[in-house]
C-alpha positions in Angstrom: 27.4 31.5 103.4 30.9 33.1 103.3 32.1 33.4 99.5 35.5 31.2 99.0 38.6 32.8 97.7 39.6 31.4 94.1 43.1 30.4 93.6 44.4 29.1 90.3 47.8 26.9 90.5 49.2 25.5 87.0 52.1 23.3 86.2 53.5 22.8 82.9 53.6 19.3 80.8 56.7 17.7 79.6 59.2 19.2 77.7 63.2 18.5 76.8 65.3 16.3 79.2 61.3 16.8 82.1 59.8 14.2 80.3 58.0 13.8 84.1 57.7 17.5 84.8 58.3 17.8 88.3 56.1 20.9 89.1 52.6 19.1 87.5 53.4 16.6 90.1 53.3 19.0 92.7 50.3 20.6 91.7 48.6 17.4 91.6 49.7 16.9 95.5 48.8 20.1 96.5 45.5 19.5 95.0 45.3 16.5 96.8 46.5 18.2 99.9 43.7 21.0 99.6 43.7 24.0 100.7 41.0 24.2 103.2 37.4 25.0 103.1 37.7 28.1 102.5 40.0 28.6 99.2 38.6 26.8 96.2 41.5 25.3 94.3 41.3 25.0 90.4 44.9 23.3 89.1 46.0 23.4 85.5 48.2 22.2 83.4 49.7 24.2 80.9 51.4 23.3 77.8 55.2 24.1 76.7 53.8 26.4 73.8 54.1 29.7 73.7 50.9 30.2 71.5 49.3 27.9 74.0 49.9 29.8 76.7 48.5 33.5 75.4 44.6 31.4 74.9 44.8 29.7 77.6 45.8 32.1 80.3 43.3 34.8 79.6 40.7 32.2 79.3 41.5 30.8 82.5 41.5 34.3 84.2 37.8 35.6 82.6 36.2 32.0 83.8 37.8 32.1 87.2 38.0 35.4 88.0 40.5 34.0 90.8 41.9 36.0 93.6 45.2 34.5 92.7 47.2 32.4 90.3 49.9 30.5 91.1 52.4 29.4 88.0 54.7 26.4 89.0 57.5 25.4 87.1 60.7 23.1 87.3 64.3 24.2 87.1 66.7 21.5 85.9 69.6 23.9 88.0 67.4 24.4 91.4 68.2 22.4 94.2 65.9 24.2 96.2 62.1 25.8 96.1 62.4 29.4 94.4 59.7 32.6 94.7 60.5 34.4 91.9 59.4 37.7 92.3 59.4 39.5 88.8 58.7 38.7 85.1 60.5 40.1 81.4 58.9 40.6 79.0 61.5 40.4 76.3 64.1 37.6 75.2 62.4 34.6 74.5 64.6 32.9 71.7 64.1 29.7 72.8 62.0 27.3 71.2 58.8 25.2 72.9 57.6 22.3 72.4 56.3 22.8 68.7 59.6 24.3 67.4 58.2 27.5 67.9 59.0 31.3 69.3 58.0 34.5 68.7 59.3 36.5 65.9 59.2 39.1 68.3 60.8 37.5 70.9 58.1 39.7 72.9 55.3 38.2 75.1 53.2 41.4 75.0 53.7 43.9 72.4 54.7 47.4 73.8 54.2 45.9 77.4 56.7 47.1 80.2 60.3 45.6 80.3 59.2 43.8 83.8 56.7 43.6 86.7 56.6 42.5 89.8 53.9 40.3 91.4 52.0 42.5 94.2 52.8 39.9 96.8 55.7 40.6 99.4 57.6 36.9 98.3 60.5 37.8 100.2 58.5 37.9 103.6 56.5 34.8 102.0 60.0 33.2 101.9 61.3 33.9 105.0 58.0 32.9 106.9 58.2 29.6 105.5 61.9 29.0 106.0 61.3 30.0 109.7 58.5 27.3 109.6 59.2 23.5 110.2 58.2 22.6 106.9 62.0 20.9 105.9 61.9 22.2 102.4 64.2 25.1 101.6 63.0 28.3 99.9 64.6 31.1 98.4 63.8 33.9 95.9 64.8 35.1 92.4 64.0 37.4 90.2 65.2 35.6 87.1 62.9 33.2 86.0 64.5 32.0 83.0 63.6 33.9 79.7 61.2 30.4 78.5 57.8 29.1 79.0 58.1 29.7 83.1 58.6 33.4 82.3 56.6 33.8 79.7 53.8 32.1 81.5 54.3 34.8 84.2 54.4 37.6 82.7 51.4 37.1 80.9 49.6 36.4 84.1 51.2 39.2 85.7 50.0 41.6 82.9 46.6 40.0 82.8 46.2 39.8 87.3 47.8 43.5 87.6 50.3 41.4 89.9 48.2 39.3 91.3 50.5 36.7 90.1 53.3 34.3 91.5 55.5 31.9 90.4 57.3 28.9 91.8 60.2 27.0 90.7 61.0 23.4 91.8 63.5 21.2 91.2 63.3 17.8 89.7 61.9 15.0 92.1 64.7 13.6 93.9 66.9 16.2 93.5 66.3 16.5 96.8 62.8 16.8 97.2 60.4 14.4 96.8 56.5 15.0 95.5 55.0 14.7 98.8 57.2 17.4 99.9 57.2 19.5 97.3 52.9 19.3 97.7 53.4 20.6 101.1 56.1 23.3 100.3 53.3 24.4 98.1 50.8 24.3 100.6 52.7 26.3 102.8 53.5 28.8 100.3 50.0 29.4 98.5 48.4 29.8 102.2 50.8 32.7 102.8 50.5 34.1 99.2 46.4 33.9 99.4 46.6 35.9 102.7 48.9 38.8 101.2 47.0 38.7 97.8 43.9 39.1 99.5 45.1 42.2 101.6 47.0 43.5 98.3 44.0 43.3 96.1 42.5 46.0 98.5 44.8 48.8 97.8 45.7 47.1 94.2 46.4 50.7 92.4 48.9 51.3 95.3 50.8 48.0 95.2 51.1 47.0 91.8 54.2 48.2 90.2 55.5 48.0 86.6 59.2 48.7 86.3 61.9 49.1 84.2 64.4 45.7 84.4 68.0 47.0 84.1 69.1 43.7 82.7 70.2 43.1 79.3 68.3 41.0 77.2 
């Protein structure tokens, strides 16, 4: 019996104006959706807290040991669905949902400025554009200097790139959940495949570089 392929997806919970947070939604269709026989599919949702979020993501990554995880977030300013392809570890002023941020405004002490997830997103991106899918996709490599970056660099750190995240916008705007569930369908099939392939040469793909950005 062939061994499935773990994949981990998240959303986040409420928080600010989300009070229905639009990328838990979409996890919740994807898991419904499914992935196929062959992938087992573990969804999680994660809360707004920065504290939260550095127990819960290492825990998540021992008991899984997953080939991938998959953060997805919502962006109040996206109209579209967003790869972003890169994570900071620095700048995070803002504070969650328990009034709360670092005093080191730091997600991992004397970690590198930024890495990059392992997976090729803008190919990911451009496959599922060219598919028939009706949802538009596009890449980034800001992911916002809060929780949705945060959350990603830590997994990033943690995976050695074997990370990716994905922002949504709010439902409606335009997307509904059904097809926001199927964007991310789309998109984790095509991320499992190149994780897969990158987790075989992992030393020669995962890169941690220096972000030229200010903070």
């Amino acid at each position: 019996m062939a061994t499935k392929t773990k994949v981990i997806v998240t959303g986040f919970q409420p928080f600010g104006e989300h009070t229905v947070n639009a990328s838990w939604v979409a996890v919740q269709e994807l898991e419904r959706l499914g992935l196929g026989q062959s992938v087992d599919l573990h969804i999680c949702e994660v809360p707004v807290e920065y504290q939260a979020v550095q127990s819960l993501l290492p825990s998540l990554w021992k008991q899984h040991q997953p080939q991938l995880v998959v953060h997805v977030g919502v962006s109040g300013i996206a109209t579209m669905v967003t790869l972003e392809k890169c994570a900071h570890n620095h700048g995070y002023k803002r504070v969650d949902n328990c009034s709360f941020y670092p005093d080191s405004q730091c997600c991992i002490d004397d970690g590198p400025d930024c890495i990059n997830s392992v997976i090729d997103l803008d190919l990911i991106c451009k496959k599922v554009n060219a598919s028939s899918l009706g949802v538009a996709v596009a890449v980034s490599e800001d992911a916002g200097r809060y929780l949705c970056d945060y959350t990603y660099y830590t997994s990033l750190y943690l995976g050695k790139g074997r990370s990716a995240f994905v922002h949504v916008p709010p439902l409606g705007k335009p997307y509904s959940a059904q097809d926001l569930g199927r964007a991310l369908k789309a998109i984790v099939a095509e991320m499992l495949e190149h994780a897969c392939q990158a987790e075989d040469d992992n030393n020669h793909h995962f890169h941690i570089t220096t972000s030229a950005h200010s903070l």
